[in-house]
C-alpha positions, 0 to 999 in steps of 0.5 A: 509503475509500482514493480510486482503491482500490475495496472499500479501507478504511484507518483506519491512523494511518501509511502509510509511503513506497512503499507498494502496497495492494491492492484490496479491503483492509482496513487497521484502526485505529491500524495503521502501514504502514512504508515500501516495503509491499506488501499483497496484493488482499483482505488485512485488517490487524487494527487495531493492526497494525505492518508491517514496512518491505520487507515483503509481506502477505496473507490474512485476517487479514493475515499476512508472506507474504515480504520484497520486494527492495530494487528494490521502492522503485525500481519504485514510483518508476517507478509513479508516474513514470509515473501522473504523466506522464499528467497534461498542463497543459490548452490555454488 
């Protein structure tokens, strides 16, 4: 189970850089997630599977929908930027 990922399993061997994975995915076995991948909610990567960097998957089996822009690495920077910056020390 993927924490923060309801209904998301990932059995992968390698997840890459900036990667967003959907809701409710499946990623199989001994996949490798390359850099900069974004895996559409509700998508199943067969196990096996090599995806390729700046890349979009989707569906069942999970197949290249399109390629994402260079800005996409940018964009999950800020993501998480901004997660983070929700995070205060507590008042002692």
């Amino acid at each position: 189970r993927c924490a923060g990922l309801p209904g998301t399993v990932v059995e992968a061997v390698k997840i890459g850089s900036f990667v967003h994975i959907g809701k409710n995915c499946i990623i199989g076995k001994r996949s490798i997630i390359s850099d900069c991948c974004k895996i559409e909610e509700g998508t199943v990567v067969p196990p096996d599977s090599i995806l390729a960097p700046f890349s979009c998957y989707a569906g069942v089996p999970g197949v290249l929908r399109e390629e994402v822009s260079d800005s996409f690495e940018n964009a999950m920077v800020q993501m998480t930027r901004d997660h983070y910056s929700l995070f205060r020390p507590s008042q002692a």
